[in-house]
VEXDREN-2710 file (C-alpha; in Angstrom, 1 decimal):
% VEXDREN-2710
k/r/px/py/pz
1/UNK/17.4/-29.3/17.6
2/UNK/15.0/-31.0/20.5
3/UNK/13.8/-33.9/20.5
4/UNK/10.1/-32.8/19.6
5/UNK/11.3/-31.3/16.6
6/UNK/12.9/-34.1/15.5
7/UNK/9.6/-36.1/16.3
8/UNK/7.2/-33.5/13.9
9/UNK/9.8/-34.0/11.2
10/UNK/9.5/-37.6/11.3
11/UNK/5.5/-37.1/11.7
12/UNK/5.4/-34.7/8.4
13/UNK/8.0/-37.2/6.7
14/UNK/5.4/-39.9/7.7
15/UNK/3.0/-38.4/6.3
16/UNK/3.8/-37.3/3.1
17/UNK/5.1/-40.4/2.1
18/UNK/1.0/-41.7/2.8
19/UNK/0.2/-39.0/0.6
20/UNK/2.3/-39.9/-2.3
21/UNK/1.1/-43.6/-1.7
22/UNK/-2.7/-42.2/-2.1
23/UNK/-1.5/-40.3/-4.9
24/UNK/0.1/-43.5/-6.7
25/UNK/-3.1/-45.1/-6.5
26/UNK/-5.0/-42.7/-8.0
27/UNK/-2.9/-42.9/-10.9
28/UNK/-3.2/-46.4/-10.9
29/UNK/-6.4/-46.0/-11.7
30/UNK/-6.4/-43.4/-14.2
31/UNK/-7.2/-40.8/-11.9
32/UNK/-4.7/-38.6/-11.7
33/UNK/-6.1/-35.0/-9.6
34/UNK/-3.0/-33.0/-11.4
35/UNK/-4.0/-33.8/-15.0
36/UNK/-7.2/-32.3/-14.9
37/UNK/-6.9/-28.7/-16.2
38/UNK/-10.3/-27.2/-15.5
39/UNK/-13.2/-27.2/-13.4
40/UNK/-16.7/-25.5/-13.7
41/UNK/-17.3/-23.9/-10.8
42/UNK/-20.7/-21.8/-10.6
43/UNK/-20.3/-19.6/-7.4
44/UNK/-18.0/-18.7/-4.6
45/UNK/-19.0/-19.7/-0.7
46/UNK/-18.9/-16.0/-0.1
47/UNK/-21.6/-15.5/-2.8
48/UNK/-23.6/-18.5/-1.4
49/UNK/-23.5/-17.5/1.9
50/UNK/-24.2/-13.4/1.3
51/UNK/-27.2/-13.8/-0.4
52/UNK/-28.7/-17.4/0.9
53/UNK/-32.5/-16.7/0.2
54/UNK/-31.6/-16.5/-3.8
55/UNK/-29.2/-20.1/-3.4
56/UNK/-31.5/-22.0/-1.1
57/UNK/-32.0/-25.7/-2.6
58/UNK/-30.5/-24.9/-6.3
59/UNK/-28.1/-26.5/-7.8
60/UNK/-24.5/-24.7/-7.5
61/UNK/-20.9/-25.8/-7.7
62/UNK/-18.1/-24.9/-5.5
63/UNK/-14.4/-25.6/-5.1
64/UNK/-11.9/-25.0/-2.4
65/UNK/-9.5/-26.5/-0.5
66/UNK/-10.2/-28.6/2.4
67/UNK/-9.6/-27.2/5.7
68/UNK/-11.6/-29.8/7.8
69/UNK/-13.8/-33.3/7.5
70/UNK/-15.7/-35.1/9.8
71/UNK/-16.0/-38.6/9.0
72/UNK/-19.4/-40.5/10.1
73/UNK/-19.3/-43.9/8.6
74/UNK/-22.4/-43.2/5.9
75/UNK/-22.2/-39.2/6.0
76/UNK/-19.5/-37.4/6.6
77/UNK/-19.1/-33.6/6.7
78/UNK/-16.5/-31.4/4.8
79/UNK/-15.5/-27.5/5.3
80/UNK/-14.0/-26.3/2.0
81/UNK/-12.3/-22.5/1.9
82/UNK/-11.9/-20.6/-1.5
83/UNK/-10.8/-16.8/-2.4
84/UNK/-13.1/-15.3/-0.4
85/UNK/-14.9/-17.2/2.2
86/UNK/-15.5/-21.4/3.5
87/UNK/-18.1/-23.2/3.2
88/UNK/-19.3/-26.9/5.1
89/UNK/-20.4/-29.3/2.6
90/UNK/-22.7/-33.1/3.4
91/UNK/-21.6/-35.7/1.7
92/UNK/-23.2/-39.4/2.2
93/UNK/-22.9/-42.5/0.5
94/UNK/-26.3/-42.6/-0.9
95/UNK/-25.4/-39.7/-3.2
96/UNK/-22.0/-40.1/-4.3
97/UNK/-22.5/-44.5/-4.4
98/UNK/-20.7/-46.8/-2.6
99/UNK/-17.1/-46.0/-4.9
100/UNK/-16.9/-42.4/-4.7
101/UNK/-17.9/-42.2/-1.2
102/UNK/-14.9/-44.5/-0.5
103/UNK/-12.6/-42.3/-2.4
104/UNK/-14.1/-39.1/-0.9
105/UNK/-13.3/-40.4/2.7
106/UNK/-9.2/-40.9/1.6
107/UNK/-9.1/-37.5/1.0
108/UNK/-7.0/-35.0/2.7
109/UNK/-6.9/-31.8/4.4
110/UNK/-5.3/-29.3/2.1
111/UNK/-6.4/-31.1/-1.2
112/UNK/-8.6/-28.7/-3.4
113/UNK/-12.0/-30.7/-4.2
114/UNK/-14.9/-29.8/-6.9
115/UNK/-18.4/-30.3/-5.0
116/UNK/-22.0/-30.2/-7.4
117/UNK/-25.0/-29.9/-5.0
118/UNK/-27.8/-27.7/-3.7
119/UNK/-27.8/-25.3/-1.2
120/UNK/-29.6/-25.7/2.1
121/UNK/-29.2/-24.9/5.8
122/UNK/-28.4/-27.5/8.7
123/UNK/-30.5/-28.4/11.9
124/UNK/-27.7/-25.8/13.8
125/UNK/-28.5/-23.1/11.0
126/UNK/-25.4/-23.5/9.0
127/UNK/-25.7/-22.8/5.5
128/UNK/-23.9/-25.9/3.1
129/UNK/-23.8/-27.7/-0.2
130/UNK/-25.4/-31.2/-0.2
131/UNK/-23.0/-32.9/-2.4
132/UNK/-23.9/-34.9/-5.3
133/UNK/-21.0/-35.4/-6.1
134/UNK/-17.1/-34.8/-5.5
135/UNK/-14.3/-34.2/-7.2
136/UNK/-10.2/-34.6/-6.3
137/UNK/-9.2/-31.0/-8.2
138/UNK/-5.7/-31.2/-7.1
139/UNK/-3.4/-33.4/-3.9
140/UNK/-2.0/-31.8/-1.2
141/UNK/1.3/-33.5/-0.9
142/UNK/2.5/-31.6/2.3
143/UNK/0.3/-30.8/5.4
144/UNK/-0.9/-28.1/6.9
145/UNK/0.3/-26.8/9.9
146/UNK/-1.3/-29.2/13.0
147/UNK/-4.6/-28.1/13.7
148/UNK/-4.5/-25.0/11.5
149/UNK/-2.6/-23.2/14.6
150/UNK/0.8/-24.6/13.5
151/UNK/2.3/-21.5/11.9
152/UNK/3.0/-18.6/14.9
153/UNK/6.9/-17.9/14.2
154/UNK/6.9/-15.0/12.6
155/UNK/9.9/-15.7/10.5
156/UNK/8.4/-19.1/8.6
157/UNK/5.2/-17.2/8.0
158/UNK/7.1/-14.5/6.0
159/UNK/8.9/-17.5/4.6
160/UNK/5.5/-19.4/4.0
161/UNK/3.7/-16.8/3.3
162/UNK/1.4/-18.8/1.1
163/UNK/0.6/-21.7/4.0
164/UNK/0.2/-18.0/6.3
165/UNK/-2.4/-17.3/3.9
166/UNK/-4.2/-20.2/4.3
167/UNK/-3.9/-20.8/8.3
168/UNK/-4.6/-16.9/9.4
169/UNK/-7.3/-15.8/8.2
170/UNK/-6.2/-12.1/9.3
171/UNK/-3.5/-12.0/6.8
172/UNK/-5.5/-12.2/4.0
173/UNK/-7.4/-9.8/5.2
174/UNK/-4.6/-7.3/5.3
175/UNK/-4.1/-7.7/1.7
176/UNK/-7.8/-7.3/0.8
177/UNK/-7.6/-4.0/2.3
178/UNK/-3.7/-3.2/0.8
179/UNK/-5.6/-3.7/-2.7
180/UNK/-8.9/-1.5/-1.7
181/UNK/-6.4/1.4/-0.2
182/UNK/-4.2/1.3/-3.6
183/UNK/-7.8/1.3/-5.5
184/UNK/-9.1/4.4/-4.0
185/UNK/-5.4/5.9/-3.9
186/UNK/-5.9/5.9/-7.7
187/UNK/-9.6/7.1/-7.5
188/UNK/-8.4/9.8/-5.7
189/UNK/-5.5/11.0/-7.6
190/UNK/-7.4/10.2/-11.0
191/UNK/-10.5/12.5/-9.9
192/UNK/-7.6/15.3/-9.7
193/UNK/-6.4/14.8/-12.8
194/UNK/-3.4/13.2/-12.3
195/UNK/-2.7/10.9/-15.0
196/UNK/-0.7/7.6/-13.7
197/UNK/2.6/6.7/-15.9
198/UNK/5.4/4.1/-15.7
199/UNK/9.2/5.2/-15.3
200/UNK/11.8/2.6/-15.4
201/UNK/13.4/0.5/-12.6
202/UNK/16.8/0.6/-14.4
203/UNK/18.4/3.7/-14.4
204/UNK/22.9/4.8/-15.5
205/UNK/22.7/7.5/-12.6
206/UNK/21.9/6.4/-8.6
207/UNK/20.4/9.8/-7.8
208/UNK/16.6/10.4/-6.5
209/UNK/17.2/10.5/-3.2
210/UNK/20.5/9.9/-0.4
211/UNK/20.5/6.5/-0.6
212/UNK/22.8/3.5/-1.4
213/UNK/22.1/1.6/-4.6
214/UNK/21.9/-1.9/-5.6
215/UNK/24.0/-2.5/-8.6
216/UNK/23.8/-4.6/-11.5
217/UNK/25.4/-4.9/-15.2
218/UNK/24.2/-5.2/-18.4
219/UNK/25.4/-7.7/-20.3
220/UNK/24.7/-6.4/-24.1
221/UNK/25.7/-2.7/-23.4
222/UNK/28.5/-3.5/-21.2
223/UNK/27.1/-0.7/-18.4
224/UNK/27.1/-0.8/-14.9
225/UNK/23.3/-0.1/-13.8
226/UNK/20.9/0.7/-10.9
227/UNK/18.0/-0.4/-9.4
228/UNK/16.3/2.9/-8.9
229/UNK/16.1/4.5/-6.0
230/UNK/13.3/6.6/-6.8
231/UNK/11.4/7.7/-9.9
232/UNK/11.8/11.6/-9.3
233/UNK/14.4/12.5/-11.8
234/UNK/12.6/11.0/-15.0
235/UNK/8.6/12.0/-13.6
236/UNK/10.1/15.4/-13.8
237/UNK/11.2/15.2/-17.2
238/UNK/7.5/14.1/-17.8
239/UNK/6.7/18.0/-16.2
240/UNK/9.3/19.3/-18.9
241/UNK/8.0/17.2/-21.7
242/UNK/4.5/19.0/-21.0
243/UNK/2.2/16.8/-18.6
244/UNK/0.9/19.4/-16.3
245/UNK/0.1/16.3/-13.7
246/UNK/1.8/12.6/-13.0
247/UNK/2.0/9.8/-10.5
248/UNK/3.4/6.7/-10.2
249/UNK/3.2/3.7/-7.5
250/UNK/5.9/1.4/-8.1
251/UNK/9.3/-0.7/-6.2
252/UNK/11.9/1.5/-5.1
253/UNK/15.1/-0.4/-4.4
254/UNK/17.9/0.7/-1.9
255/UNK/20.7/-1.6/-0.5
256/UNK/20.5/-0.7/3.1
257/UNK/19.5/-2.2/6.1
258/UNK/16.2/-4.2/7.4
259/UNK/13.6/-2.9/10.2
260/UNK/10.6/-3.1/11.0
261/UNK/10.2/-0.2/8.4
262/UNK/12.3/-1.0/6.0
263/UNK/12.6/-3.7/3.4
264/UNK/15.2/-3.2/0.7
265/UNK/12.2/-3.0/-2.6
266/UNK/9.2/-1.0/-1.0
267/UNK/6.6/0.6/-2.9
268/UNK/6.5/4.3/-3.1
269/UNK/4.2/6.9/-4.6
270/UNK/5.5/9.7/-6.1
271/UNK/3.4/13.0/-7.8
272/UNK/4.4/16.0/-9.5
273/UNK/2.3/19.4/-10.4
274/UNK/3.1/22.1/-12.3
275/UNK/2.1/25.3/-11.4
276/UNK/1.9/24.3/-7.5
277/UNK/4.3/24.4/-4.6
278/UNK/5.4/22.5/-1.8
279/UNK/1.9/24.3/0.3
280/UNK/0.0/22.7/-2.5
281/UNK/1.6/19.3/-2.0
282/UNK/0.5/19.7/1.8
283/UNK/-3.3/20.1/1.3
284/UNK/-3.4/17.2/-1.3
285/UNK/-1.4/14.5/0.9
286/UNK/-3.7/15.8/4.1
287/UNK/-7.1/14.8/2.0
288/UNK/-5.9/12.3/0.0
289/UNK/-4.9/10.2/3.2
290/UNK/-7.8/11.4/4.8
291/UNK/-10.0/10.4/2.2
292/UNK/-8.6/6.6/1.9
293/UNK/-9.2/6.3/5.3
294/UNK/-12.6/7.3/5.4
295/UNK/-13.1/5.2/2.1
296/UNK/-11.6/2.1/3.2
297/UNK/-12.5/2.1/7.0
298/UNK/-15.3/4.1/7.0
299/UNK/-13.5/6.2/9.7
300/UNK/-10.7/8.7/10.1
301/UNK/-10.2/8.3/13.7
302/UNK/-7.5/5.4/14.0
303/UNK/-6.1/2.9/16.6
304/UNK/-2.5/2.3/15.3
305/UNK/-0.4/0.2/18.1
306/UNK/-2.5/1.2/20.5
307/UNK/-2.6/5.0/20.1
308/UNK/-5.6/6.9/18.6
309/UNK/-4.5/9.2/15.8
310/UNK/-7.2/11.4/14.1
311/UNK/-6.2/11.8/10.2
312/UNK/-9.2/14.3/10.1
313/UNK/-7.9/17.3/8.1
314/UNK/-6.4/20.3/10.2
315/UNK/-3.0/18.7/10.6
316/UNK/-0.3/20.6/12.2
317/UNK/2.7/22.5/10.4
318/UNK/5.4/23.6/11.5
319/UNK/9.1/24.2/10.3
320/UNK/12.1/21.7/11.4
321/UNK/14.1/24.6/13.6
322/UNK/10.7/26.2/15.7
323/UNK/9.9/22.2/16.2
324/UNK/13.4/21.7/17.5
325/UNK/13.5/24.6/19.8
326/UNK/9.9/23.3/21.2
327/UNK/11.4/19.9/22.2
328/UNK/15.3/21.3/23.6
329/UNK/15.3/25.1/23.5
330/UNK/17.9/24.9/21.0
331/UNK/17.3/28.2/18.4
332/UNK/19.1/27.2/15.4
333/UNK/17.9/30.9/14.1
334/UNK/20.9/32.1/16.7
335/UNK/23.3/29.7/15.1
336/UNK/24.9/30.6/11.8
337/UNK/28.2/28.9/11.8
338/UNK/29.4/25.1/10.9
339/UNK/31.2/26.1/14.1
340/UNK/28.4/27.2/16.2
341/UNK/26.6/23.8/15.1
342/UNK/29.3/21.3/15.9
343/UNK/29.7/23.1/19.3
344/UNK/26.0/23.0/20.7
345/UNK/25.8/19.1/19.2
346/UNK/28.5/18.5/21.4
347/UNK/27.1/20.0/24.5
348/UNK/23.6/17.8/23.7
349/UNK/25.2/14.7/23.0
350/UNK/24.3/14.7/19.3
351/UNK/26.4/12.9/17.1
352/UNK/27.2/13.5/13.4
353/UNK/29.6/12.2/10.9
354/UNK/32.5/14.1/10.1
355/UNK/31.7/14.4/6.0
356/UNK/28.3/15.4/7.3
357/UNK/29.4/18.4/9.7
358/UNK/27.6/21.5/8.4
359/UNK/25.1/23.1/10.2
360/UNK/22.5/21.9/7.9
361/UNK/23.3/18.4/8.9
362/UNK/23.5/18.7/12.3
363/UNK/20.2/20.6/12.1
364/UNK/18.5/17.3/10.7
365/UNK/20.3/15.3/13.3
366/UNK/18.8/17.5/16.1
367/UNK/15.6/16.5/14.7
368/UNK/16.0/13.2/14.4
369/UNK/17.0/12.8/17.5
370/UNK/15.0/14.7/19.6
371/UNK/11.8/15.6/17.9
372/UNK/10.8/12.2/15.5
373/UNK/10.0/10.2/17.5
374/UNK/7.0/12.6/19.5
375/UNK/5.2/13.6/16.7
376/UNK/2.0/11.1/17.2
377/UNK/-0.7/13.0/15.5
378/UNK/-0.3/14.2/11.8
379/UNK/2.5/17.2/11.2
380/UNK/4.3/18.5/8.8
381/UNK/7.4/19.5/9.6
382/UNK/8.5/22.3/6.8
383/UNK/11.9/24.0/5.7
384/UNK/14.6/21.7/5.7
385/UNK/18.4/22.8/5.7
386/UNK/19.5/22.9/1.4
387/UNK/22.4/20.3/2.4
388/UNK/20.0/17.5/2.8
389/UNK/17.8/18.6/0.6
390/UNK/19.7/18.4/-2.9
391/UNK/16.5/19.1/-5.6
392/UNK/14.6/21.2/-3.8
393/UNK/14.2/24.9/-4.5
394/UNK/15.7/27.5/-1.8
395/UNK/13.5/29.6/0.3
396/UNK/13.4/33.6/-0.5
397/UNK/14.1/34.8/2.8
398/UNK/16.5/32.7/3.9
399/UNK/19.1/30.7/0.9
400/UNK/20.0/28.3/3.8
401/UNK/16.9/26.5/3.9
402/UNK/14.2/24.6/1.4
403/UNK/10.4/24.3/0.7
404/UNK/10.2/21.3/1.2
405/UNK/8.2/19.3/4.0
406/UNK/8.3/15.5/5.7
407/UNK/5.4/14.3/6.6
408/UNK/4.7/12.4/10.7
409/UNK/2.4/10.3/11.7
410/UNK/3.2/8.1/14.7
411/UNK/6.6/9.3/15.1
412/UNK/7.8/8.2/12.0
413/UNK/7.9/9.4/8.3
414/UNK/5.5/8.7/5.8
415/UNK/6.2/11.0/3.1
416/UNK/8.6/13.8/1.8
417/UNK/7.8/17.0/-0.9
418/UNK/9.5/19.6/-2.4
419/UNK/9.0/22.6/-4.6
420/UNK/11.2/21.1/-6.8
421/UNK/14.0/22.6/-8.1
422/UNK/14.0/24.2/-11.7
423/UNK/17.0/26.0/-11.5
424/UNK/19.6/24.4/-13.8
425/UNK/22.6/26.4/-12.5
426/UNK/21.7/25.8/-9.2
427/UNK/21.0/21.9/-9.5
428/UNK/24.3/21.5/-11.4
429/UNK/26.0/23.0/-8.6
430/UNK/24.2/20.8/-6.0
431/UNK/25.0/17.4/-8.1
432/UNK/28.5/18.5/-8.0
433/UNK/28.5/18.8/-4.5
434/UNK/26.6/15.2/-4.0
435/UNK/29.8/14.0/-6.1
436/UNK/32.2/15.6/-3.5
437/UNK/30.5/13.8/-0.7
438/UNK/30.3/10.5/-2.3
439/UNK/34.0/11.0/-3.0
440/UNK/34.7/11.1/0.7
441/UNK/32.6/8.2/1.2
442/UNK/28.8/9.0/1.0
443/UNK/27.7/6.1/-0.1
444/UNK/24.3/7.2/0.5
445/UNK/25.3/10.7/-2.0
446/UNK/23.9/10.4/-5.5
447/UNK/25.6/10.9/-8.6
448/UNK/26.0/13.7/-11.7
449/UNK/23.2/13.1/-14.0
450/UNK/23.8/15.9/-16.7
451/UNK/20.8/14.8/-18.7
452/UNK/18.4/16.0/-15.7
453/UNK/20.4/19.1/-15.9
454/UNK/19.9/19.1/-19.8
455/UNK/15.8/18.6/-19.3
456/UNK/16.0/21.6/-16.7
457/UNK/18.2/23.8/-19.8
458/UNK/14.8/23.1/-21.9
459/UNK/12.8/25.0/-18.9
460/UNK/10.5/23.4/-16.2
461/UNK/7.9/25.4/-14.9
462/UNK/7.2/26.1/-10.9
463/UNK/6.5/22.4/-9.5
464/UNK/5.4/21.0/-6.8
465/UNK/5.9/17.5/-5.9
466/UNK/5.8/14.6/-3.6
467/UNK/6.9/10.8/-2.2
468/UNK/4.5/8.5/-0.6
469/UNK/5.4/5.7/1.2
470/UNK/2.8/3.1/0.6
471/UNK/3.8/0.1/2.5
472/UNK/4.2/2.5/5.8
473/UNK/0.5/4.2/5.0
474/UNK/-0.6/0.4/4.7
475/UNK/1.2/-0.6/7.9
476/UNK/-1.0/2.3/9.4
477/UNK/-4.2/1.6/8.4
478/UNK/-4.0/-1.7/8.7
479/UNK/-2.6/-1.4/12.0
480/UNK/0.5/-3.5/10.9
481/UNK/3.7/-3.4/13.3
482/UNK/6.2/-4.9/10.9
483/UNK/6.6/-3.6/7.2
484/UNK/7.1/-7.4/6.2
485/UNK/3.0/-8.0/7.4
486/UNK/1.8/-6.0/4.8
487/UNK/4.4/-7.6/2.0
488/UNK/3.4/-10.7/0.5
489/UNK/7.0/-11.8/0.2
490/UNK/9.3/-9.8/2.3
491/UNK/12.9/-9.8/1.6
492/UNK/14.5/-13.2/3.8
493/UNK/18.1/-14.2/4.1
494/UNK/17.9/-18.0/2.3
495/UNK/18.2/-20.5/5.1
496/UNK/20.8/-22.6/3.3
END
C-alpha cells in the first residue's frame, strides 16, 4: 500500500471520528437526526424545477442529501440531491435565527436535510428554495468520495454501488432506463396476450438448458436442490395445463464463470405459445426489441461501443451450416460422418472435447469460432444440430437438425427459441442421452426429469417458444460494456 493511501485512510479515519463527535452533541442536546422517523416533504426538485412558473414564491418542502454548501458568514448556500433531480437552497441567519443557523453551518456533505421555503430564481437564473427553515433528517457518518470524483475503480463502484449511485450521475440513469425497458417489455408482451406467471427458483432436476448448477439442500425434506437454471421445463407444463400464452422475467442461476457477459444470477425472459413455431418466435423477438427501442429511446438506429446497429425490422436469417460456409467454405451439407467432422476440425484448427465429438458438436464449434463474433447487425441464425439442442423438435427434412434459432446482435447472443419439443418418446430418449454425457463428465448436461416427460404423456400442443436475455438487451440499449453496469449488485468475490 503507498504512502498516499495510507494518508486518505488516516484523512477518512480523521474524519469520521469529527462526525461522530458532531453526532454526540446532537444527542447531547436531545437532537438526535436518527430518531426522527418521518418527514413531510411536499415536492421533489425535479418537480420544482420542471414546472417552475406553477412553484415560483410558494411555499414547498424538499429533502435530500447534501452534495455541496457554500458557507458565507450570514448566508450560506446549499445544493441538496433527491430521487430524481438537485436542487440549491439559500439559507441566512435572518430566517433560520441565530441557533439554527449555527447548527445548519456544522452540517455535512452526505447528511440528508429537510428544507421549508418558497421557490424563487437567483440573480444567475438558478431556480432554489429560500429556506425558512432546516432540518438534520439523518448524519452521514462516512464521506463521500473527495470532491464527488473519488470513485473511478471500477471494482469499488460495483462494490459501492450505493456511494456509485450517488457520485455518477450516469449510473442512475442506466437504471431509470433498465426499469422503463422492463415496463414496456411487459406492455409489449401484455398487448399480445401473453399473461406473465411465476415459476420457482428451486427446482429436484438441473435441466433447462447445458449448464452447470448451483446446489443447495433442504433441510426439512432432506433433498439435494437447484438453483434453476432456467424456467422452461415448468412454463411448459403451464402450455399442458391449458394457458395458450406465458412469460416470465426472473434470476436464472448457473455456477460458471464471470465476463463481461456473464454474472452467475442474470435475469432472463422466457415465452411460450401454443399453436406457433420457432418462425413465429422470430417475428415477435424482431418487433418486440424493436419496439422497446423505439419506446424507450425514441430511436431504433443504435450506437453500441461504437458501432451503429439498426434494430429496424428486416433482420437477417439464416441457418447455422449456409452461415458457416459463408465465413470458411466449409459445407457441413457434404459432411455426414462423426468421422468426416473430427477430420475437417482438425485441418481448421478447431478444437472440441472428446465427450463432445459428434458432428453436431463440432458443427456448433465451427460456429462459434468462426462466425459469432461477425454478426454485427441483427440475425438469426436457424437450424441447430439435435445434439446441442436437447428440447427442441427435429426438422422434417432433415432428423439431424432443429427448429430452433439464436438470436446476434453485436457478435454476441441475446436470445435462443425453439419449436419445443412435444414428443414424449423422443424427449425421453434425449434426457437419457443428457444422462450418458453427464456420466462421462458433462457437467454442463442436465438431468432425467420423468415428470416433464409425464406432462408431455398428458399431450402438449405445437409450441413455440423462447429465452431472452435481459441484462445483455439492457447492456445494449444502454450502451453498457460490462454486464455488472447494468446490475445493481453484481456478484464480487468478498475482499476478506
Amino acid at each position: 500500500m503507498d504512502n498516499n493511501t495510507n494518508n486518505e485512510e488516516v484523512d477518512i479515519n480523521q474524519l469520521m471520528k469529527i462526525r461522530r463527535e458532531k453526532l454526540e452533541e446532537l444527542r447531547k442536546e436531545g437532537k438526535d437526526p436518527f430518531a426522527i422517523t418521518k418527514y413531510d416533504r411536499t415536492e421533489t426538485a425535479g418537480q420544482i424545477k420542471a414546472d417552475y412558473d406553477k412553484y415560483e414564491q410558494k411555499d414547498v418542502s424538499v429533502a435530500g442529501r447534501i452534495i455541496a454548501k457554500r458557507i458565507m458568514g450570514k448566508a450560506s448556500f446549499c445544493t441538496i440531491q433527491d430521487s430524481d433531480e438537485k436542487i440549491q437552497s439559500y439559507v441566512s441567519i435572518n430566517d433560520l435565527g441565530e441557533e439554527s443557523y449555527k447548527e445548519f453551518k456544522t452540517y455535512d456533505i452526505g447528511d440528508f436535510i429537510g428544507i421549508k421555503g418558497f421557490v424563487f430564481k437567483t440573480r444567475t437564473g438558478e431556480i432554489s428554495v429560500h429556506a425558512k427553515e432546516v432540518t438534520l433528517l439523518s448524519k452521514s457518518l462516512r464521506p463521500l468520495p473527495e470532491k464527488f470524483h473519488g470513485l473511478k475503480d471500477p471494482d469499488l463502484r460495483y462494490r459501492q454501488r450505493y456511494v456509485d449511485l450517488i457520485v455518477n450521475p450516469e449510473v442512475k440513469d442506466t437504471f431509470i432506463l433498465r426499469s422503463k425497458i422492463l415496463k414496456e417489455i411487459r406492455n409489449f408482451m401484455n398487448e399480445l396476450g401473453y399473461m406473465e406467471v411465476e415459476t420457482p427458483m428451486l427446482t429436484t432436476v438441473a435441466t433447462g438448458d447445458a449448464a452447470r448448477p448451483f446446489i443447495t439442500h433442504h433441510n426439512t425434506l432432506n433433498l439435494q436442490m437447484y438453483l434453476r437454471i432456467a424456467p422452461e421445463l415448468n412454463l411448459k407444463r403451464l402450455i399442458v395445463g391449458g394457458f395458450d400464452k406465458v412469460f416470465e422475467i426472473g434470476k436464472n442461476f448457473r455456477n460458471e464463470g464471470m465476463d463481461i457477459k456473464h454474472n452467475p444470477e442474470f435475469t432472463n425472459m422466457e415465452f411460450y405459445a401454443a399453436y406457433q413455431d420457432y418462425n413465429d418466435m422470430m417475428d415477435t423477438a424482431e418487433r418486440l426489441i424493436s419496439t422497446v427501442a423505439q419506446k424507450t429511446l425514441g430511436t431504433t438506429t443504435i450506437n453500441y461501443q461504437g458501432q451503429e446497429i439498426n434494430l429496424a425490422p428486416g433482420w437477417k436469417k439464416i441457418t447455422m451450416i449456409e452461415a458457416i460456409k459463408e465465413a470458411t467454405g466449409v459445407d457441413f451439407n457434404t459432411i455426414n460422418t462423426d468421422e468426416e467432422a473430427q477430420a475437417i476440425a482438425k485441418e481448421k484448427g478447431v478444437e472440441y472435447e472428446e465427450i463432445k465429438n459428434t458432428r453436431g458438436h463440432i458443427i456448433n464449434e465451427f460456429f462459434e469460432t468462426f462466425v459469432e463474433e461477425t454478426l454485427i447487425q441483427p440475425t438469426f441464425i436457424m437450424d441447430y444440430p439435435v445434439e446441442v439442442s436437447p428440447l427442441t423438435k427435429r426438422k422434417q427434412d432433415d432428423p439431424r437438425l432443429v427448429e430452433r434459432f439464436e438470436l446476434f446482435i453485436g457478435g454476441r447472443e441475446y436470445g435462443n427459441a425453439y419449436s419445443e419439443l412435444n414428443d414424449p418418446i423422443d424427449q425421453y430418449e434425449r434426457f437419457l442421452k443428457q444422462v450418458e454425457a453427464k456420466e462421462k463428465g458433462d457437467e454442463e448436461a442436465g438431468g432425467m426429469d420423468e415428470d416433464f416427460v409425464t406432462a408431455l404423456e398428458i399431450g402438449m400442443p405445437p409450441t413455440g417458444g423462447m429465452g431472452i436475455g435481459i441484462d445483455r438487451l439492457i447492456m445494449l440499449l444502454t450502451d453498457s460494456a460490462s454486464i455488472r453496469d447494468v446490475l445493481f449488485f453484481p456478484t464480487m468475490k468478498p475482499l476478506n
